[in-house]
N, C-alpha and C positions, 0 to 999 in steps of 0.2 A: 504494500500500500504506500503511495505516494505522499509526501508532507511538504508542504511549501512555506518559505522563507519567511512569513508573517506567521504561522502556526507553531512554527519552531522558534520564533519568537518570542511568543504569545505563551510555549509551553517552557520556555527558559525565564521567561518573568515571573509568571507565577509559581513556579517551584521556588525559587529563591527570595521569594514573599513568603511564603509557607514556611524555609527553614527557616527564617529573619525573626517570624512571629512565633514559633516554636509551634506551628500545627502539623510540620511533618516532622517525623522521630528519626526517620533513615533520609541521609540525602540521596536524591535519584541519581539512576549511574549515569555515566557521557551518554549524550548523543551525536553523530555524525552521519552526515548528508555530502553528497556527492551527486558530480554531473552523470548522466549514463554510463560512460566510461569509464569510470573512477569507483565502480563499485569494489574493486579490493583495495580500494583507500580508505574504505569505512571501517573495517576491519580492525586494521593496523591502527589510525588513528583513536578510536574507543578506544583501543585497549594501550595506548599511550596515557592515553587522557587519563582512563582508569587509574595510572600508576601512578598517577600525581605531576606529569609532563603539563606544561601550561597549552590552552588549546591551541594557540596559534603553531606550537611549535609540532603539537601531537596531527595538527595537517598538515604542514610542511612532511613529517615523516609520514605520513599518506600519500602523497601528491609524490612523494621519491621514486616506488614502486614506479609509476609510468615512466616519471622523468631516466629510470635505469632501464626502460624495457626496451629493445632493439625491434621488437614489432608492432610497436604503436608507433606509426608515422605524424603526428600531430604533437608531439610531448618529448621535450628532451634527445638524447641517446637515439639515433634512430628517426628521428623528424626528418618531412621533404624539406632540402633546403632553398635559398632564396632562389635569384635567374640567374646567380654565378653559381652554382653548386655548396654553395657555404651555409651549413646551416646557423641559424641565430634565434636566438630562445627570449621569450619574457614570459618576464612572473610579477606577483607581487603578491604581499600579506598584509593580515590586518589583527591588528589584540585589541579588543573590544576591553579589555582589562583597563590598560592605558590608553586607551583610544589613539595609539601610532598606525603607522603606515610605512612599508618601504616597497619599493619594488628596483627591475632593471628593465633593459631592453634591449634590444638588437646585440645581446650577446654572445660572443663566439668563443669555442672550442673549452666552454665550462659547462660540465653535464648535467648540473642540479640547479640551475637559476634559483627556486625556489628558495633554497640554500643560501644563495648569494642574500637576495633581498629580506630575509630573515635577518641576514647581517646587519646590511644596510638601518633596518629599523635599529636596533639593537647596537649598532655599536659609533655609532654617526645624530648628525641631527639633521641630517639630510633625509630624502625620501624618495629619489629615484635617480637612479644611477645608469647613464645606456652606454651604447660602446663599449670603444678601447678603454674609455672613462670606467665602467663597469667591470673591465676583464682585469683591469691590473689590479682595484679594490679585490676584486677572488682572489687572485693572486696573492696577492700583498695577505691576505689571510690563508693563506694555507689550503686555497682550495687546486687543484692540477689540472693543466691542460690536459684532454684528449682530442680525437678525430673523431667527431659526432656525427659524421655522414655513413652509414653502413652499404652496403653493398646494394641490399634494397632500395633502399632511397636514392641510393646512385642510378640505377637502373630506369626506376620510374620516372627521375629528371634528366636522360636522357632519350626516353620517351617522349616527353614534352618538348626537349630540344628540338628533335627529328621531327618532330609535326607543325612546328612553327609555321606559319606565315604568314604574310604580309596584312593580313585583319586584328593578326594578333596585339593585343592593347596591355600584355601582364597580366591577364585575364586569370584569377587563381581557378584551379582546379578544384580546390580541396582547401580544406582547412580545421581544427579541431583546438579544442581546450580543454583540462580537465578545473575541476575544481573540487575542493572540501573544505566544508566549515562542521566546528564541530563546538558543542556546548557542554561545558563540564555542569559537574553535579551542583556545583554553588550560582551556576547563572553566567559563568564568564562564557565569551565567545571567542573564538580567532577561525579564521582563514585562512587559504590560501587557492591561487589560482595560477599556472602553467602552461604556456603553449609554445610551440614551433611559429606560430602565426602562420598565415595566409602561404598555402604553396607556389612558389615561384615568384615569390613576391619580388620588387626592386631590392635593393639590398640597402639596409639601413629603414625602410619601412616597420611603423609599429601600430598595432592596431589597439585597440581596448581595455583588452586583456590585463596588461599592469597598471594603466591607469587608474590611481583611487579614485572613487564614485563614478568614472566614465559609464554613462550610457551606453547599454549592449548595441550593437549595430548587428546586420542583418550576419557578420562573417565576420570571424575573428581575426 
C-alpha cells in the first residue's frame, strides 16, 4: 500500500505529539519511503534509522545501494553518461532535525554523490557544490576517484552516437532518480535524492534533482 508525503507527515507529527505528551508508552519504529526504484533502500535505511543512525544519514546509506549498483543506468556507478561519454552525478540531502541542506552537481569520477553532499551539509556552511568545484571537496575528504562509465553504458551511448542526426537537439533518451526519506521514531526526518541526470545530456547540464525545494519538472 502506497503513502504519500503529507501522510507521512501527518503520521510523523502526531507520533511525536503523542511521545511529547506521554500518551504513547513505546516510541514507533523508523519509517522509510522511497521512489519505485529505490525499494531496497527502505530496507537498509529503517534499519539504520533503527540503530540510532540520524535519518538523513540512514538515507544517504539507502540511496548507496543504487548509487554502487552497475545495473541501474540512472544512479551512480553505472549511469548513461553525458554526449561526451562522461558520466556526472547529482545529489543532494536534507535533516529536517537542523533544517540544513547540501547537495552537488555535475560531478565526475566520484561514485557516491550522495556521500559527497552529506559532507557538504555537515562539514561547510555552504550548500551546493558542482564540478571540479565538487570533485576536489570528495577528494580533499577522502572520498576516491573511479571510472563510473561500465561497459553497458558505454554500449548504449554509442548507440545513440551511431543514430544521431541532423534533427537531433540533445534530445534525452532516458533519465531516472532514486530517492529516500525516512522518519525516525521521535518525528525527525532526512533525505536524500541521486541521479545520473538526463541521458546524453550536454555536459555540465543539471536538472532538479539536487536543487533544494526545486520544482519537479517533467524529467530529471
Amino acid at each position: 500500500m502506497g503513502i504519500t508525503r503529507r501522510e507521512l507527515l501527518a503520521a510523523g507529527t502526531a507520533a511525536a505529539l503523542l511521545t511529547r505528551r506521554g500518551l504513547a508508552q513505546v516510541e514507533p519504529p523508523p519509517v522509510s519511503v522511497s521512489s519505485a526504484n529505490g525499494l531496497r533502500t527502505v530496507e537498509r535505511a529503517r534499519a539504520r534509522a533503527a540503530a540510532g543512525m540520524r535519518p538523513v544519514e540512514a538515507a544517504v546509506e539507502g540511496v548507496t545501494i543504487l548509487e554502487d549498483d552497475p545495473n541501474d543506468m540512472s544512479v551512480g556507478y553505472g549511469g548513461l553518461p553525458n554526449e561526451e561519454g562522461v558520466v556526472e552525478l547529482d545529489s543532494c540531502v536534507m535533516d529536517g532535525t537542523r533544517g540544513l541542506g547540501g547537495a552537488v552537481g555535475g560531478l565526475q569520477k566520484i561514485r557516491n554523490p550522495s556521500q559527497v553532499a552529506l559532507r557538504v551539509m555537515d562539514r561547510t556552511d555552504h550548500v551546493f557544490l558542482v564540478g571540479e568545484g565538487a570533485r576536489r571537496f570528495a577528494l580533499a575528504h577522502g572520498f576516491k576517484e573511479s571510472n563510473l562509465l561500465t561497459d553497458a553504458a558505454r554500449k548504449r551511448w554509442l548507440e545513440w552516437r551511431e543514430n544521431l542526426s541532423d534533427k537531433d537537439d540533445w534530445v534525452p533518451r532516458s533519465g531516472g532518480t532514486v530517492t529516500c526519506l525516512v522518519r525516525a521514531g521521535n518525528g525527525h526526518m532526512g533525505g536524500a535524492t541521486t541521479t545520473s541526470g538526463l541521458s546524453f545530456k550536454i555536459p555540465g547540464r543539471i536538472g532538479d534533482s539536487p536543487i533544494i525545494a526545486a520544482p519537479p519538472v517533467s524529467s530529471t
